[in-house]
C-alpha positions as CSV (number, residue, x, y, z in Angstrom):
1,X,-16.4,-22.8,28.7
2,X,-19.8,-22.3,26.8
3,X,-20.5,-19.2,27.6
4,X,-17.3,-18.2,26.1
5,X,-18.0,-20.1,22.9
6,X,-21.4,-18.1,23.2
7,X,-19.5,-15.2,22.8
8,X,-16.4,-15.8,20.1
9,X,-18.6,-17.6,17.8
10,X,-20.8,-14.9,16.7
11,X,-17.7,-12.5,16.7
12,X,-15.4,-14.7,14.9
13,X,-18.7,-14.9,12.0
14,X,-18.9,-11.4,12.6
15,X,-15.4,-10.6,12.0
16,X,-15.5,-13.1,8.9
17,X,-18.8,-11.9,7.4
18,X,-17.4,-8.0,7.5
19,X,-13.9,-8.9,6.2
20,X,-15.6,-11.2,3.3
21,X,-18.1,-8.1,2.6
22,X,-16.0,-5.5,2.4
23,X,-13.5,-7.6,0.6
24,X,-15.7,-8.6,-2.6
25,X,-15.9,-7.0,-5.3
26,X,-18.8,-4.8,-6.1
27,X,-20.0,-6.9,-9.0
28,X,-20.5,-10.0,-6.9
29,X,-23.0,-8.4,-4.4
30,X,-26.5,-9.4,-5.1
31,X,-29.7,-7.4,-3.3
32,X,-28.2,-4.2,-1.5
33,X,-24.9,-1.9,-1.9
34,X,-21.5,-2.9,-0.4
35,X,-22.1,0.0,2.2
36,X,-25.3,-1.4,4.0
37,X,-24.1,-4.5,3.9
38,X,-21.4,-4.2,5.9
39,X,-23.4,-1.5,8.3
40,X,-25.9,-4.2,8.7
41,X,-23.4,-6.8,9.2
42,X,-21.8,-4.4,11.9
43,X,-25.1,-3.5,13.5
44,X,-26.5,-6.5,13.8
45,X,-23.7,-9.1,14.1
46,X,-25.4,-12.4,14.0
47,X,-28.3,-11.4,11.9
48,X,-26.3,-9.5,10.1
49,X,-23.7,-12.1,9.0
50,X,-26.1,-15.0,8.5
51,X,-27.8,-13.1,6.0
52,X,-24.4,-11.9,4.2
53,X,-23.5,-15.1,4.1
54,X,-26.7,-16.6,2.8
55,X,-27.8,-13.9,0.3
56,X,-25.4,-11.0,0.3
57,X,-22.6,-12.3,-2.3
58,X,-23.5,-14.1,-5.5
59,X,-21.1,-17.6,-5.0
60,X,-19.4,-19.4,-8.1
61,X,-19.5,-23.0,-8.1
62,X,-16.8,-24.7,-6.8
63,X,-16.5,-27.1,-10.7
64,X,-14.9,-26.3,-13.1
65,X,-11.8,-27.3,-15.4
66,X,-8.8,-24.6,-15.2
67,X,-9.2,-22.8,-18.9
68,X,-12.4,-24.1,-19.8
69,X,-14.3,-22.1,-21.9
70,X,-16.6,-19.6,-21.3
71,X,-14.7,-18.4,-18.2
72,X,-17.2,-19.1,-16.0
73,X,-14.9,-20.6,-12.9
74,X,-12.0,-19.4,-11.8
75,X,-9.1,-20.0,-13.5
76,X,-6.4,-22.1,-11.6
77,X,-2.3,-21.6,-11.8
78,X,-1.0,-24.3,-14.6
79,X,2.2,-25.5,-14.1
80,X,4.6,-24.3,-17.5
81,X,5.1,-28.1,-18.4
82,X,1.5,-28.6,-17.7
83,X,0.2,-25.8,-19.9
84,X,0.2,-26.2,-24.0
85,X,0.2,-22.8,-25.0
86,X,3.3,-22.4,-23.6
87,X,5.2,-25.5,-24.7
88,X,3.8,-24.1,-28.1
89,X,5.5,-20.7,-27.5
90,X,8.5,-22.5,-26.9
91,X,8.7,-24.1,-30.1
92,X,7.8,-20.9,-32.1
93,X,10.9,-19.2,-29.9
94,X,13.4,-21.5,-31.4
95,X,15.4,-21.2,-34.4
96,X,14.8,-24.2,-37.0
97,X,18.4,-24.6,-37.5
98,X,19.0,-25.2,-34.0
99,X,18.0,-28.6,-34.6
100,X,20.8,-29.3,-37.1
101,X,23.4,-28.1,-34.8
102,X,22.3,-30.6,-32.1
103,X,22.7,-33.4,-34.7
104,X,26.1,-32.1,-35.2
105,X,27.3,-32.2,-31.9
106,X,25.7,-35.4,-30.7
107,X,27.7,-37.1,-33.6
108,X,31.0,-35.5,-32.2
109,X,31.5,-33.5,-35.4
């Protein structure tokens, strides 16, 4: 049993380190291109991945309020109830008299 844990651990950081590099985007690679990177990572798999994974891709902090300002983090899905510029789009979407005409009906009229 250890000796095959000896063996699928490095692959399966292998396999994740070359998915993850060849996955990111080309902005958020720090110290070499994408292309040696993931040679490097497929050459040498251990050595390889460890160093991917510790200096290869800049990492975002995990913090961070969904539409905070300065769009530094990533930006989380909002529910529509949940999300004010869109109960504010509602408003601005519905006629002012409709308002009147509910008044109407609620009284039986």
């Amino acid at each position: 049993m250890l000796r095959v844990l000896m063996f699928l651990v490095p692959l399966a950081l292998s396999v994740y380190a070359f998915i993850d590099c060849i996955s990111t985007k080309d902005d958020d690679i720090r110290h070499m291109p994408k292309p040696l990177w993931a040679i490097l990572v497929l050459l040498f798999p251990l050595v390889g991945s460890v160093s991917w994974i510790i200096a290869g891709k800049k990492r975002h902090p995990a913090g961070g309020a969904a539409g905070s300002a300065g769009g530094g983090g990533r930006r989380q899905w909002v529910a529509p109830d949940d999300n004010p510029e869109f109960l504010k789009s509602l408003d601005e979407d519905r006629p002012k008299d409709q308002d009147g005409d509910k008044d109407q009906r609620d009284r039986g009229e």
